[in-house]
matplotlib code that plots the C-alpha trace (Angstrom):
import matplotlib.pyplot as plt

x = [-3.9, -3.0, 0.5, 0.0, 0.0, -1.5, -1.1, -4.5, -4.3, -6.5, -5.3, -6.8, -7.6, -3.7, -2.6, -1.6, -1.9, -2.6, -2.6, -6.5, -6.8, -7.1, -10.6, -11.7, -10.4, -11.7, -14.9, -14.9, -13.2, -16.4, -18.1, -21.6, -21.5, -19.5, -22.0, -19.2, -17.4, -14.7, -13.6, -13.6, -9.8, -8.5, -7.0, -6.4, -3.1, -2.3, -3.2, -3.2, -2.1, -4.5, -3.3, -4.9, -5.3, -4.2, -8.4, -9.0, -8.9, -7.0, -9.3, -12.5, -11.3, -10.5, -13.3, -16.1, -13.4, -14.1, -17.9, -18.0, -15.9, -18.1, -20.4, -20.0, -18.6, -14.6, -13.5, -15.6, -16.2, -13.3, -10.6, -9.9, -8.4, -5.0, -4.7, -1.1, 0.5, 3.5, 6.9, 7.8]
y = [2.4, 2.2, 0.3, -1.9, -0.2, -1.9, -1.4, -1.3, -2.1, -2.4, -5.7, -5.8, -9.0, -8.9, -9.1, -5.1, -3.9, 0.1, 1.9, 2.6, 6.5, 7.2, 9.3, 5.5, 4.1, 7.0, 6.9, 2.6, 3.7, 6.2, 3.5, 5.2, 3.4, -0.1, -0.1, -2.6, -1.2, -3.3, -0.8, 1.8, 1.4, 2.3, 6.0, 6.3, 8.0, 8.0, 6.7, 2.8, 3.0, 2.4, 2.3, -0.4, -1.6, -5.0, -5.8, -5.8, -9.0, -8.4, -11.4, -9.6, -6.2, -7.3, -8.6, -5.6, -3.2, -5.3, -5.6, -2.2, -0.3, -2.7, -1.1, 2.1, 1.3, 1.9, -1.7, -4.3, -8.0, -9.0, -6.9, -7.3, -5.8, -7.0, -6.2, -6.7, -5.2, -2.8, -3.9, -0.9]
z = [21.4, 17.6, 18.5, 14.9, 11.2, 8.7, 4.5, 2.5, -0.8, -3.9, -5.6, -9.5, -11.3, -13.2, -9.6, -9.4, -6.2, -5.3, -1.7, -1.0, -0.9, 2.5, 1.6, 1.3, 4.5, 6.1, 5.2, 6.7, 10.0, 10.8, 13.0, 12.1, 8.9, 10.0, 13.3, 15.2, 17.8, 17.1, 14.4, 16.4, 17.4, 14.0, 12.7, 9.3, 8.3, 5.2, 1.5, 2.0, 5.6, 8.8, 12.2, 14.8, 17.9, 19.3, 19.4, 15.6, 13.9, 9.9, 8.6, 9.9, 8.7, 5.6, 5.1, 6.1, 4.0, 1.3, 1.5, 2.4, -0.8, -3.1, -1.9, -2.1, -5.9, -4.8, -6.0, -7.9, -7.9, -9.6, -7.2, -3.4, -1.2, 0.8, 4.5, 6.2, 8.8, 8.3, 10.2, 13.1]

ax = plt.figure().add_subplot(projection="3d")
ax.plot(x, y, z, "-o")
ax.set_aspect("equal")
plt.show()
């Protein structure tokens, strides 16, 4: 089910980038607070690392992580976050 891993990072406006604490990405993967089941093939592992299935879309991810730890205050307007998927 999780067959890709993914690296979540915290990228700040000088361009530093920082593994999201996985307190973060856990707290996104819990589908009672994304409400789309599309999330729901994701298991969080590790700071800035999030294990996927071949269903979730990185763009769309990205994305509602990003609205989503604005949110709740983790990162603001001026960072984003940077989604890629780990080699095996």
């Amino acid at each position: 089910m999780w067959i890709r891993k993914l690296r979540i990072e915290r990228v700040g406006i000088g361009g530093e980038a920082s593994p999201c604490p996985i307190a973060w990405i856990d707290n996104f993967a819990m589908r009672n607070f994304t409400n789309d089941a599309i999330f729901d093939d994701t298991l969080p592992v590790g700071d800035g690392v999030l294990e996927v299935g071949l269903r979730v879309p990185l763009d769309r991810l990205r994305d509602a992580m990003q609205d989503w730890f604005r949110r709740k205050g983790y990162i603001t307007r001026d960072e984003s976050l940077r989604v890629e998927e780990m080699p095996r």
